[in-house]
C-alpha positions as CSV (number, residue, x, y, z in Angstrom):
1,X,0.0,0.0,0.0
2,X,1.4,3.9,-1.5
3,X,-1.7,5.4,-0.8
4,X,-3.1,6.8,1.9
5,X,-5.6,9.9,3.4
6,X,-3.3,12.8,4.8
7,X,-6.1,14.3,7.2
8,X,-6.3,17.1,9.5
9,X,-8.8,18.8,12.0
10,X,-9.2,22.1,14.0
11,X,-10.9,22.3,17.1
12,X,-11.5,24.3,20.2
13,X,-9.2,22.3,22.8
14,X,-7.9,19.2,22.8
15,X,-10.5,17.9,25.8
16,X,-12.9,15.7,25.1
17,X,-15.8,18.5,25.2
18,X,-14.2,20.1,22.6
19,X,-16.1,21.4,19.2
20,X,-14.9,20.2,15.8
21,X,-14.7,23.3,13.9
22,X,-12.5,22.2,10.5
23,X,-12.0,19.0,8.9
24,X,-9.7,18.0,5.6
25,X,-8.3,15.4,3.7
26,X,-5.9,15.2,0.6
27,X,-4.9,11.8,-0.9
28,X,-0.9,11.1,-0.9
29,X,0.4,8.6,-3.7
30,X,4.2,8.0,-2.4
31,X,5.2,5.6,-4.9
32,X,5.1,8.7,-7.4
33,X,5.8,11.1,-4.7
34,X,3.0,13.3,-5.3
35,X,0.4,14.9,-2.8
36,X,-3.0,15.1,-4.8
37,X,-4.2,18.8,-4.0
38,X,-6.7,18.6,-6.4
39,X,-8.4,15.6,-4.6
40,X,-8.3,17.6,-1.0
41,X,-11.0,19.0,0.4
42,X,-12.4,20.8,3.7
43,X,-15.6,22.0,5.6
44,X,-15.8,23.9,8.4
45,X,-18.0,22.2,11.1
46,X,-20.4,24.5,13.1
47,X,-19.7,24.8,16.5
48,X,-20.7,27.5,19.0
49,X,-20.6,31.2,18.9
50,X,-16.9,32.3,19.5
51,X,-18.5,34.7,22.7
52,X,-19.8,31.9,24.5
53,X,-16.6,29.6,24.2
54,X,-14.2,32.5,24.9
55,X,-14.1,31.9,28.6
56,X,-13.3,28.1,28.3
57,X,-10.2,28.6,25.2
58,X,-6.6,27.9,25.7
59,X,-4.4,30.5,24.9
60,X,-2.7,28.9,22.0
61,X,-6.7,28.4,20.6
62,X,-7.8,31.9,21.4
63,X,-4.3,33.5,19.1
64,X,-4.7,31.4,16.6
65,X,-8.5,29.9,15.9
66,X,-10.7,32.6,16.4
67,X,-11.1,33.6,13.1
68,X,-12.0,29.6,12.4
69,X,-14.2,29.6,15.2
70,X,-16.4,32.7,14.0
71,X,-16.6,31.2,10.8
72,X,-17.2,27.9,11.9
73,X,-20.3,29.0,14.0
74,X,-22.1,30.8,10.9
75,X,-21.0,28.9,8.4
76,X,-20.4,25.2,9.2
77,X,-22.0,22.0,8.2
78,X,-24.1,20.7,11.3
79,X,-22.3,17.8,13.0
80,X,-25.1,15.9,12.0
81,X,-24.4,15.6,8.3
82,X,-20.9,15.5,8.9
83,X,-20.8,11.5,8.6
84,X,-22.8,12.2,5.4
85,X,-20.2,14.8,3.7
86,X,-16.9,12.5,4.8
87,X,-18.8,9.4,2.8
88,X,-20.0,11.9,0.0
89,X,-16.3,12.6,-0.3
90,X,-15.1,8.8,-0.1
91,X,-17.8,7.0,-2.4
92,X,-16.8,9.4,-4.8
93,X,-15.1,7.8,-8.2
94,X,-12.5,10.1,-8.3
95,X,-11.7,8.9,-4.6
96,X,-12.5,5.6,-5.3
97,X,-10.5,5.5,-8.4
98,X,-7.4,7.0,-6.7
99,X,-7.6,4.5,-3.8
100,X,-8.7,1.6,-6.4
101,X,-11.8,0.6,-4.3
102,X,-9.2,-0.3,-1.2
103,X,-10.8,-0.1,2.2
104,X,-10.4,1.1,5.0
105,X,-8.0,3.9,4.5
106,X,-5.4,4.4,6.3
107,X,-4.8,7.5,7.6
108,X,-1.7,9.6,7.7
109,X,-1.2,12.9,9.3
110,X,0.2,14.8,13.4
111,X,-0.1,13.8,16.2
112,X,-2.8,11.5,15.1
113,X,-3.6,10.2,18.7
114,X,-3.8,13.3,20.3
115,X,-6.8,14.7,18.5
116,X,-7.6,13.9,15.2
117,X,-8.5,9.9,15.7
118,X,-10.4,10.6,18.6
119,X,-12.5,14.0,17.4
120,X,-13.4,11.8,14.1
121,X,-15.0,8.5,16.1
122,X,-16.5,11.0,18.5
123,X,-18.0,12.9,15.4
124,X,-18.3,10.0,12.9
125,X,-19.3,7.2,15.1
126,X,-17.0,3.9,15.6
127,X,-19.3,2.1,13.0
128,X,-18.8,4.8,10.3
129,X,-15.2,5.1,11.5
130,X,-14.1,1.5,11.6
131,X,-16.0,1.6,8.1
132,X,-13.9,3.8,6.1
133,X,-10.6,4.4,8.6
134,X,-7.8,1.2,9.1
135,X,-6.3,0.8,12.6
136,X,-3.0,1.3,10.9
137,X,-2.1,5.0,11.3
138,X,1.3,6.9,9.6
139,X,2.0,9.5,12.4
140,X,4.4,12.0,10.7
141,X,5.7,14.0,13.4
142,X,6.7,10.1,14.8
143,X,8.3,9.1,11.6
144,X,10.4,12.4,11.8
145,X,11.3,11.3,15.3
146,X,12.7,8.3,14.1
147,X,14.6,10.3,11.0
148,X,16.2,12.3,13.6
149,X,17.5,9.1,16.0
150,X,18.7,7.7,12.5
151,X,20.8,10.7,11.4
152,X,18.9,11.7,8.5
153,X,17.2,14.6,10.0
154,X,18.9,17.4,12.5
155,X,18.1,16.8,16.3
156,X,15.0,18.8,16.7
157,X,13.3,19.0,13.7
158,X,10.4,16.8,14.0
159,X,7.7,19.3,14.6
160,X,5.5,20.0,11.9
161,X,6.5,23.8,11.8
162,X,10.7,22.8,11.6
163,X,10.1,20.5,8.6
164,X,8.3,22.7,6.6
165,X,11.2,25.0,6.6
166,X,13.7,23.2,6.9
167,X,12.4,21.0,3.4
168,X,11.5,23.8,1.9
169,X,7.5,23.3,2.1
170,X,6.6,26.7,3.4
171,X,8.1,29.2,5.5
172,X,5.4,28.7,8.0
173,X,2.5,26.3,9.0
174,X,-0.9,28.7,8.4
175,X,-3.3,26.3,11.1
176,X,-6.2,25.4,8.7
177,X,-7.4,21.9,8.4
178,X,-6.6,21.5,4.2
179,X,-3.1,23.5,4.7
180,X,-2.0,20.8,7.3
181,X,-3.4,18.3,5.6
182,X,-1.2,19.0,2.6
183,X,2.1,19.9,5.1
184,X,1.9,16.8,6.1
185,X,1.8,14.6,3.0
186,X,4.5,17.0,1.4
187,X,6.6,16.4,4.6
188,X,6.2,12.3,4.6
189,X,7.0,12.0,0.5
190,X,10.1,14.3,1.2
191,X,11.0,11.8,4.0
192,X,10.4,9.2,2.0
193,X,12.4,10.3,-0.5
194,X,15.8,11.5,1.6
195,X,14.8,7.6,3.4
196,X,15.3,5.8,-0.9
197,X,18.0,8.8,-1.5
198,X,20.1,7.4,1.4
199,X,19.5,3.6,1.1
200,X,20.2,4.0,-2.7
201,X,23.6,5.7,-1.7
202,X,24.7,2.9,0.3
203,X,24.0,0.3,-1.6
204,X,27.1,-2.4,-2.6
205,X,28.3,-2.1,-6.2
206,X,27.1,-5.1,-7.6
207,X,29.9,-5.7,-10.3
208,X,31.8,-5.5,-7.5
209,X,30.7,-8.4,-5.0
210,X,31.7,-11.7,-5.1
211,X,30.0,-15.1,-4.1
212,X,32.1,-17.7,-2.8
């Protein structure tokens, strides 16, 4: 399997009260090292008003979501139909044509366990989830963990803001769903490729080897 569902949400917190307020999801092909933008998509889920969660958001939330949140609350999908849209979006043929009929997906993305799986089966339902999502998960900020005790990435670059720069992605992370979602497939093909780059590199001459 090359081909998997980058994905990315935004939300209010990370408690388990917290509101959904944008979802995404671009398809990654890594055996052609290409990140299918054309194939992403995002909603924004409705949530709240922005006044009555103020007194409950994180700092961190409150600098950088608010703008998400306001147009979340009067102008997302309601959390209702949100099963409906994510199907909408996977029974499609070009979808289903990219994936060649394969499920469940599996998904690829940051810090997968922290938010994003658990928002989606509180949102989606385990049925709908177990559905369309595999239990295998690529965690990208992990795999860069790994690059870096393997020598192929500096010590301290494997946040999702450090690799972007530091392979040339973007100069910054811009925090919407469909922007993540696309940082993060970029990030894992360019691993993948400095991973074949390196293996290629050391591999034996074979005019050169003998068998006794």
């Amino acid at each position: 399997m090359s081909r998997y569902l980058s994905v990315d949400t935004e939300a209010t917190g990370l408690t388990n009260d917290c509101h959904l307020i944008q979802l995404a999801f671009v398809p990654v092909d890594v055996k052609s090292r290409k990140v299918v933008k054309e194939l992403g998509i995002e909603t924004l889920v409705k949530c709240p008003s922005f006044e009555s969660l103020e007194p409950t958001l994180n700092s961190w939330v409150l600098k950088h979501m608010k703008s998400v949140i306001v147009d979340a609350a009067a102008k997302g999908i309601e959390p209702a139909t949100l099963a409906a849209w994510v199907e909408a979006y996977l029974e499609s043929a070009p979808i289903k044509e990219f994936f060649q009929g394969e499920l469940p997906l599996v998904l690829l993305g940051k810090s997968l366990s922290a938010l994003d799986i658990p928002i989606l089966r509180k949102y989606l339902g385990e049925t709908f989830y177990s559905k369309y999502f595999h239990h295998h998960t690529i965690d990208v900020t992990s795999v860069a963990k790994s690059f870096v005790d393997c020598g192929l990435l500096p010590t301290g670059h494997a946040s999702g803001g450090k690799l972007v720069r530091y392979l040339e992605i973007a100069d910054q992370v811009q925090h919407t769903a469909l922007s993540d979602a696309v940082d993060m497939g970029e990030i894992y093909v360019r691993l993948i490729e400095r991973s074949a780059q390196k293996v290629q590199s050391s591999e034996p001459d074979s005019a050169v080897v003998t068998v006794e």
